[in-house]
N, C-alpha and C positions, 0 to 999 in steps of 0.2 A: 504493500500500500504506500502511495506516496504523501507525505504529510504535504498540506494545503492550510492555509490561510485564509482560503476564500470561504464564505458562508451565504450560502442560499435561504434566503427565504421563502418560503412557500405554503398560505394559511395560517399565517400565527407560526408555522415553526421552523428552528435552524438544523439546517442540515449541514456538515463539514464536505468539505470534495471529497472522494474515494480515490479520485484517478481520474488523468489527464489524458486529450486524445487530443486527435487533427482530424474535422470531418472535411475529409479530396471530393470532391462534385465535379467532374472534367477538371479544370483547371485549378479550380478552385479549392484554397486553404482554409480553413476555418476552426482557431483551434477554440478549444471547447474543454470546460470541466465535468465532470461525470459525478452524480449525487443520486444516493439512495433516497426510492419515493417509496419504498414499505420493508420495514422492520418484521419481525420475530417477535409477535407477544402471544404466543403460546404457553401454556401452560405448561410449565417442565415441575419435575420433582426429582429428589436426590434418593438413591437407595440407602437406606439406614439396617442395623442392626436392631432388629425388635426390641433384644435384652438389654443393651444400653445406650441406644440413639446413635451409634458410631457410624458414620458414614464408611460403607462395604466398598473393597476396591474389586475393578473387575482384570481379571488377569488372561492373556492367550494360554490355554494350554493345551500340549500333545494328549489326542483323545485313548491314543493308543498306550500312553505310559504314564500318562496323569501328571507330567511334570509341567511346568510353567514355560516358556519356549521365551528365551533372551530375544528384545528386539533387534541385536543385530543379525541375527539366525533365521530371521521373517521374509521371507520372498513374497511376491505377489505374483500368482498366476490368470492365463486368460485359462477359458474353461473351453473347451472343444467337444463335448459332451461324453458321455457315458464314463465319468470316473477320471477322464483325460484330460491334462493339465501342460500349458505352455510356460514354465518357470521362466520370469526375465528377472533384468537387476537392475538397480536403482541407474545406475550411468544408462543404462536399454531403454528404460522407460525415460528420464532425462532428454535422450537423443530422438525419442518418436515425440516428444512435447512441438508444437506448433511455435516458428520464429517469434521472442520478441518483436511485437511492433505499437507504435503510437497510432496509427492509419486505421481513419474511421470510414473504410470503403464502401461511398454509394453507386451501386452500379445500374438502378432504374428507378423512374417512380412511376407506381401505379395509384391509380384511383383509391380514395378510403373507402371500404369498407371489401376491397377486394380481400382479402386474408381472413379466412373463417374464423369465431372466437378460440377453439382447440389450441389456436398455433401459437397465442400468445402466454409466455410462462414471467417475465418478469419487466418491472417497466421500472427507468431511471430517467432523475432531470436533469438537464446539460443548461450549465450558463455559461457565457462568453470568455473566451482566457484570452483579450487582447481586443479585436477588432468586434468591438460590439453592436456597429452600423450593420457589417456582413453576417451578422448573427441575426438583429430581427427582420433581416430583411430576407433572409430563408425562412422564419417563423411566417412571414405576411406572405410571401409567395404561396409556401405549402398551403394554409389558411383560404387562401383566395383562389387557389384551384381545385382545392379539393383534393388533395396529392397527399403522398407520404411513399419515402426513400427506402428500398432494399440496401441494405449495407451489410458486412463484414467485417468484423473487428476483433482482434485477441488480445485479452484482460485476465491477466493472472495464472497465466499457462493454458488458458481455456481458446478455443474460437468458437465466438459466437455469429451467429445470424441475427438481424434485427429490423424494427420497423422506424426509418425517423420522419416523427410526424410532430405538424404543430400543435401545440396545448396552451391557448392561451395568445398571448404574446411573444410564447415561449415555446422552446424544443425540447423533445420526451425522445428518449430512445427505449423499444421496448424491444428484450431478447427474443427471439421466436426459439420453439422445438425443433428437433429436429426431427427430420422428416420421418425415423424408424419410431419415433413418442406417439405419433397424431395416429388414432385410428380411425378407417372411413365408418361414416354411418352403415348400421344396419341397414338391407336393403327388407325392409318388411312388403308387403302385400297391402294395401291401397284395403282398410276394413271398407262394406258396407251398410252406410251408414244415411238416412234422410237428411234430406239437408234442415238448415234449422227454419221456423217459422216466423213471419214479422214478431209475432208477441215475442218471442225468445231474443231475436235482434236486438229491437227497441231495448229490450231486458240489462242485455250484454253492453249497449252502448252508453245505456243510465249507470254501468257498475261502473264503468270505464270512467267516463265522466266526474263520478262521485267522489274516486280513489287520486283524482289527476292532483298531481302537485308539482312541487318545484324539486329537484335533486339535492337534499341534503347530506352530506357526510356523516356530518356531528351527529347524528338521529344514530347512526349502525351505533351498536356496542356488543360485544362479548357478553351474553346473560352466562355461559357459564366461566368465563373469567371472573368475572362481580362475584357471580355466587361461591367459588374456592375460595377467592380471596375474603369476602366476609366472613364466611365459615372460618379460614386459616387465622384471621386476626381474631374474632370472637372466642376461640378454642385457646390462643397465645397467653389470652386475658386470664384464662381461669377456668373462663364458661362452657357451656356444654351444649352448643346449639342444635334445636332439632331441622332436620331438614325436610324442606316440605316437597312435597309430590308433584310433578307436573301435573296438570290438568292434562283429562283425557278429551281427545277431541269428540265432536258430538258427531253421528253419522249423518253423512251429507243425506238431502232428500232425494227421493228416487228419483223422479222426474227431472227434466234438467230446466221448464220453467218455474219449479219451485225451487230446484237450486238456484237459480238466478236470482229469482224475488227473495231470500232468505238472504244470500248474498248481499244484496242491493240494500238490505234494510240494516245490515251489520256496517255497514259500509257507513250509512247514513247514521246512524246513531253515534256511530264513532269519531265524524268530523262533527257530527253536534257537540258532543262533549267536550272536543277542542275550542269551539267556541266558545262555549261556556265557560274553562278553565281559564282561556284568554283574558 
């Protein structure tokens, strides 16, 4: 990781650069800071010792001899199947690693929305490392054509594929999979099925209607992060908290213009209530 200076703002929050690049567009230089746009806040826990809280270490060992296996004694192999193993070594694997490079290669842009959701696994924010005119002025291009960049880039002994697209006023690089990751959809059989009736329409178009808001962030939260963590500091305290039960869901109704109107009416009760609280 290269230590950085620069600090992204983005929502209320600062991000530090991770890493430096150059995005080549034909002729064109641009270099660019690279910033983590989502974090790890998953719920992790330590393995302990029941009888005295000791945190357990976990060790390699030979299955066959039960001993503990030194890490310099560790190879890594590829697996060829049935029990068959290609031992290499740390300089083998070194030498198959992909060239250092700074080169944030765009080699086409296609229209948004051509690249299915499947393909995208990680997205980062890129601010200006110099020439900041030629920076938003690729943001307002991509923006105002509706474009976004296939590029190329290796970050950390990795090569990744990715999508650069604007966000904003600003530039988002997102990694794509790779192509052995993405599986094509099922090809299932076309059910038969009525099509639906105006009263069920009309139905669907008042749910739609009902629920329409504006994209908020702040709204998502982890209910089961809250609920560990309450639990974890309520239990730290002393206390003994009970844990309550999810509610079970109620069964939808058979019909699908009573589902809709059942729908329609939880819907509506629910932003009434917002008003009200307002």
């Amino acid at each position: 990781m290269i230590a950085a200076s620069f600090l992204l703002r983005y929502d209320g929050m600062t991000t530090r650069a991770m890493w430096k690049g150059i995005i080549r567009c034909g002729r064109q230089q641009l270099p660019v800071k690279l910033h983590a746009a989502v974090e790890d806040t998953d719920v992790h826990f330590h393995l302990l010792h029941a009888d005295d809280g000791v945190r357990v270490q976990q060790r390699i060992v030979n299955p066959a001899t039960g001993e503990v296996v030194p890490h310099e004694e560790i190879r890594k192999g590829y697996a060829l199947g049935n029990g068959v193993f290609v031992m290499l070594d740390p300089s083998e694997i070194e030498a198959l690693a992909p060239k250092p490079s700074r080169d944030i290669e765009v080699e086409t842009f296609v229209p948004e929305g051509t690249i299915p959701a499947a393909w995208f696994e990680r997205p980062y924010h890129l601010s200006p490392d110099g020439d900041a005119d030629a920076y938003f002025a690729l943001a307002a291009a991509l923006a105002k054509t509706a474009r976004q960049g296939i590029a190329h880039w290796t970050m950390r002994g990795k090569r990744y594929a990715g999508a650069l697209r604007a966000q904003g006023d600003h530039l988002a690089l997102i990694a794509l999979r790779d192509r052995e990751e993405v599986l094509e959809a099922p090809q299932l059989a076309a059910p038969k099925l009525r099509a639906p009736n105006e009263k069920e329409l009309a139905l669907a178009e008042q749910l739609v209607s009902a629920l329409e808001g504006e994209f908020d962030p702040t709204a998502w939260k982890s209910e089961h992060r809250e609920r560990v963590q309450t639990f974890v500091e309520q239990k730290a305290r002393g206390k003994q908290p009970r844990l309550k039960r999810p509610r079970k869901r109620e069964a939808a109704p058979a019909s699908l213009e009573r589902a809709l109107s059942a729908s329609l009416k939880q819907a509506r009760n629910g932003s009434a209530r917002e008003k009200k609280s307002a």
